[in-house]
Structure formats: C-alpha cells, structure tokens
C-alpha positions as CSV (number, residue, x, y, z in Angstrom):
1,X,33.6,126.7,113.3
2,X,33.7,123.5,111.1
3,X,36.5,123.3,108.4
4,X,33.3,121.4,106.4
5,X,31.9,123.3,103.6
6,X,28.2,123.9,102.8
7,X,29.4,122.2,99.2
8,X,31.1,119.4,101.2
9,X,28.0,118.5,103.3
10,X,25.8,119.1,100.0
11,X,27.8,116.5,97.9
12,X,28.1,113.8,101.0
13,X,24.4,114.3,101.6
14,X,24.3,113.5,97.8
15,X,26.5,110.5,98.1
16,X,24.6,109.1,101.2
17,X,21.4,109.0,98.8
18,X,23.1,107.5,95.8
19,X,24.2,104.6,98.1
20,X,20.8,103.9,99.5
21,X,19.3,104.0,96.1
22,X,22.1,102.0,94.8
23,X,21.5,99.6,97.7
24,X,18.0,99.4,97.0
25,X,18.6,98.4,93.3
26,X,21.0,96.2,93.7
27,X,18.8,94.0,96.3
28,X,15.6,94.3,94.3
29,X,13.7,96.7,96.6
30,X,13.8,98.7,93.6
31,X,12.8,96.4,90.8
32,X,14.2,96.1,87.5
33,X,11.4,98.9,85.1
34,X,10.3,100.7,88.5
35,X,9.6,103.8,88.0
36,X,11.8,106.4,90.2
37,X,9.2,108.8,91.8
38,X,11.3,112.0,93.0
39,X,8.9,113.0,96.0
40,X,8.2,109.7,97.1
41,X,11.9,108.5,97.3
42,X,12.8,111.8,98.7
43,X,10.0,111.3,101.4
44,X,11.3,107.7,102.2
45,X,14.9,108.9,103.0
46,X,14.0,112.1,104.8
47,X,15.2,114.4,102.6
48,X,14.8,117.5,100.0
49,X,13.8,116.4,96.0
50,X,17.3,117.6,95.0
51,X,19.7,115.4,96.5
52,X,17.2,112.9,94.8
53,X,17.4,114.2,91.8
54,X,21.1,114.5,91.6
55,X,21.5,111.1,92.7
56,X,19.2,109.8,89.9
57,X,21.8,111.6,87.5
58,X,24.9,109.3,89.1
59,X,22.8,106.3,89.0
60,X,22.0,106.7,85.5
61,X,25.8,107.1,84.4
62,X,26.4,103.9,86.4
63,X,23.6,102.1,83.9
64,X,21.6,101.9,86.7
65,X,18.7,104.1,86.0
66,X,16.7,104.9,82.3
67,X,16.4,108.6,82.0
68,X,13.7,109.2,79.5
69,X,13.1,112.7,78.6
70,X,9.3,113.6,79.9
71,X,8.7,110.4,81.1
72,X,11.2,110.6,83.9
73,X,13.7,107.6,85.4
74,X,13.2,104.1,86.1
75,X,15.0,101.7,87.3
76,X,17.2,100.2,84.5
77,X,16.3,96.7,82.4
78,X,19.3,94.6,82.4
79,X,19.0,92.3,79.2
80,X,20.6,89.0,78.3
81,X,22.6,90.4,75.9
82,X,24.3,93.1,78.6
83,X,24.8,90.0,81.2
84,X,26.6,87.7,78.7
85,X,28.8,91.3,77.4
86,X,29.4,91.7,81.5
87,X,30.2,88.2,82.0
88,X,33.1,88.3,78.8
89,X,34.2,91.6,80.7
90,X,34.7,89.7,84.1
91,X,36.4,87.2,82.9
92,X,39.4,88.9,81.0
93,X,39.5,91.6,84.1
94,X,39.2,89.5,86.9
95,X,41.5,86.5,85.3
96,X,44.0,89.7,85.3
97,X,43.3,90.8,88.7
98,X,43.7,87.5,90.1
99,X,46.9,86.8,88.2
100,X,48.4,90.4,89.5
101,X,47.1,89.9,93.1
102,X,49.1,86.6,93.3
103,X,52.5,88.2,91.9
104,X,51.9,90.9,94.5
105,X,50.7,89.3,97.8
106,X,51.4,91.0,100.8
107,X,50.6,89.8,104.4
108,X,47.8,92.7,104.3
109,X,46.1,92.0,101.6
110,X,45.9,88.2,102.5
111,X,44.3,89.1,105.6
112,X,42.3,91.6,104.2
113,X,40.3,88.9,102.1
114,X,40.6,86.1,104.4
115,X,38.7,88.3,106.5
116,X,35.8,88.7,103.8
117,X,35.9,85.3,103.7
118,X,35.7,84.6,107.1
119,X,32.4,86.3,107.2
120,X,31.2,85.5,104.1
121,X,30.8,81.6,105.6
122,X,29.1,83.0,108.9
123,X,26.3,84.6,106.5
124,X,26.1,82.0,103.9
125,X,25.6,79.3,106.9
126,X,23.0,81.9,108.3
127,X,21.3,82.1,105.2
128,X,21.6,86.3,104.9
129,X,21.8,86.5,101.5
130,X,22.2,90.2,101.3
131,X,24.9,90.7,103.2
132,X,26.2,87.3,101.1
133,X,25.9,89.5,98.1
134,X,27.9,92.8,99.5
135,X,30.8,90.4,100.9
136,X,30.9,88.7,97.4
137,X,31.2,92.5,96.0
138,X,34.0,93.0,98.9
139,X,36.0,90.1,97.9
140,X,35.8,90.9,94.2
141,X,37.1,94.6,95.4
142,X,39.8,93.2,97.3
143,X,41.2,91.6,94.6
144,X,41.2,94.3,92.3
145,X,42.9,96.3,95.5
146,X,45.7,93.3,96.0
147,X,46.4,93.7,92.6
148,X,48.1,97.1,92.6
149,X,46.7,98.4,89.6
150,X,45.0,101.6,89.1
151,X,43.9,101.4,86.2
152,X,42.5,98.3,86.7
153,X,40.9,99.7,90.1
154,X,39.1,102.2,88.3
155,X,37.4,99.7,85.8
156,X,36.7,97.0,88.9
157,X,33.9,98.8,91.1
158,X,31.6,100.0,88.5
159,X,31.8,96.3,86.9
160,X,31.5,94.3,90.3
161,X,28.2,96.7,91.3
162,X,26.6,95.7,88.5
163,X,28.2,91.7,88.8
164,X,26.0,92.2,92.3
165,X,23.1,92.9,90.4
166,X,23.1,89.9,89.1
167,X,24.3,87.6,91.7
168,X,21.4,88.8,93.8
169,X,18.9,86.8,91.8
170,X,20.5,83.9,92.3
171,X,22.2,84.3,95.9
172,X,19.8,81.9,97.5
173,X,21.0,78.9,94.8
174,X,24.8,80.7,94.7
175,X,25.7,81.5,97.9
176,X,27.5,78.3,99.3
177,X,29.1,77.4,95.7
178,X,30.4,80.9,95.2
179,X,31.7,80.9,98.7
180,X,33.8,77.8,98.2
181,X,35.2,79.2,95.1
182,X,35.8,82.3,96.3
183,X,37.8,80.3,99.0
184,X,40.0,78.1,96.3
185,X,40.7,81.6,94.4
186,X,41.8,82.9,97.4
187,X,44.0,79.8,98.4
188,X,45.9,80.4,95.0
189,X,46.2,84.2,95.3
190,X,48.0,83.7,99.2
191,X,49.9,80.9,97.0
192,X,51.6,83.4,94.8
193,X,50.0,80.9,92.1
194,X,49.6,83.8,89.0
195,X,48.3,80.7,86.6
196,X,46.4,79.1,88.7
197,X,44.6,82.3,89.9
198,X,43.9,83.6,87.1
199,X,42.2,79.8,86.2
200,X,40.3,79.5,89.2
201,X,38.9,83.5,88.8
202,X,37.6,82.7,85.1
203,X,36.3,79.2,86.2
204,X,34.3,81.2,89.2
205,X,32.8,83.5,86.7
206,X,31.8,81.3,84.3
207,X,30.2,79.3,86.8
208,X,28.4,82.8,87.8
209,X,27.2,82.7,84.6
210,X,25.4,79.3,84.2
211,X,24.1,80.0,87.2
212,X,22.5,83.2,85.9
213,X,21.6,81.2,82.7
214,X,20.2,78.7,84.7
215,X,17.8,81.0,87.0
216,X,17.0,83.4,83.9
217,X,15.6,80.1,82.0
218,X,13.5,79.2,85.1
219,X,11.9,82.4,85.2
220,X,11.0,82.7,81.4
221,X,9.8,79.4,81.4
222,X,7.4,80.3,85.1
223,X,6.4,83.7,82.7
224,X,5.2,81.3,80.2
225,X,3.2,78.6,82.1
C-alpha cells in the first residue's frame, strides 16, 4: 500500500494545476483581463472543476488572478504603477541578494548558476524565448538561494514570478542584453565582489525597467494610431 495520502495526492494534483495556469499567465497564453472559465480550463488540463477552482484561489493570493464576487476570475491587469512599485522592490532585494551571495560563495552555488547561464546562451542564441524567460527566473532564484537568507528566500519567488511577467513582453528585445548582464552579475558574485554585485544587480534591473518602459510606450502609442 502507498504511504501517499488521499490529501497528499489531492493537494499535488492541486499544485500541478496552479503551475500550468501559472505557466500559462506568465507566457501570455492567458492574457492579461482573460476571463478564467472553470469548466473550460478544467476540460483543457484533464481534470475535475475543483482542483481548478482551488488553484484560482492560490493564483489570486499571488496577484495573479481578479476574483470578483459574481462575476468570477480573470486574469489579473498589471498597471504601470504596480511595475514601477515592483521594479523599486527589485532593486533594494536583489542589490541585497547579490551583495550576500558574493560574501557567501561556495563552489556549489557558482556552479549552480553558471549552469543557468550556460543554458540561458544556448536558448537566447536559439531564439526560445520562453524557456529564456524561466532560466532568467532560475538565475534570479539562484541568487536569492546563494545568498543564505531565509527570509530573503521567502520574499524572492513570489517577486521574481511576477518580474517574469513582465520580462516576457519584452524577451524577444531583452533576451541577449539581459543574458550578458546576467553574466557580469554573475562574474562578480564568483568574485566575492559584495559592492560590485550589488551595483551590477541594480544596474540589471533598472535596465529591465527601461526596457519595460520602452515596450509599454510602443504599445500605447500602436493602441492609439
């Protein structure tokens, strides 16, 4: 008999779903105001309304999905104003990361995002711009892991999903620009470089952010021809 739990296998089949949809947000299959159709999404993935449901309710708590009572869920609006707050956020919590992943280099966690990095060029040079965008989330992660602090671990993953968000609008402009900073952050980290980290991880995400600037101006201004 298996030591797994009807609970157990209830909650991972709920996890399984919250990834898809999260995947499917983040990459713009599900677009920004969509609504979120229970039945339909639970038809696409094979699976009961209720794992649907519950996933909607993770989702929304992530800022992911609008819950609106008798209207139902869309897909969340992300506003100028909540990019340029996430943005600030970044760059005080990744400056930090950097700076403590460079005091505490290890041998691991060198190769550990050397190894994003590695494949972060192969896709970038092979133009797949959504596995671009998860390796970009990776490397952020790593960091946050290299730098040993928990606290600062908990508050990393929920603000690099949503930094995904928005580097998938601009990936395809991005890509090779992000990679080669993401490449001189790392050079300082393995350098044990704590200043210099910390300056090349807010010069990488406030180049993120003209870049998101940059693209969000081009598409108001296509809206309006």
């Amino acid at each position: 008999m298996s030591g797994i739990t009807l609970g157990a296998a209830h909650q991972t089949l709920r996890d399984e779903v919250t990834a898809e949809l999260r995947h499917r947000i983040l990459t713009g299959e599900l677009r920004q105001g969509e609504r979120l159709v229970e039945d339909r999404l639970a038809a696409s993935l094979g699976v009961s309304r209720n794992p649907v449901r519950e996933s909607i309710r993770v989702l929304a708590a992530e800022g992911f999905v609008q819950v609106v009572p008798r209207l139902g869920a869309t897909v969340a609006l992300l506003s100028q104003e909540e990019a340029d707050e996430l943005f600030d956020v970044r760059m005080a919590v990744e400056g930090l990361a950097a700076r403590l992943a460079a005091r505490k280099r290890s041998a691991a966690s060198a190769e550990l995002l050397r190894t994003v990095l590695e494949q972060a060029g192969e896709a970038v040079a092979d133009g797949r711009l959504e596995q671009v965008a998860a390796l970009n989330t990776a490397f952020h992660l790593g960091i946050g892991e290299a730098a040993g602090n928990s606290y600062l671990t908990l508050m990393m993953k929920p603000m690099v999903q949503r930094a995904q968000w928005i580097f998938s609008r601009t990936a395809a402009a991005r890509a090779p620009h992000s990679w080669t900073e993401h490449l001189s952050l790392y050079e300082a980290i393995a350098a044990g470089d704590e200043d210099d980290a910390q300056a090349r991880a807010v010069a990488h995400v406030a180049a993120a952010r003209r870049s998101f600037l940059a693209e969000t101006g081009r598409t108001a201004t296509h809206r309006n021809d």
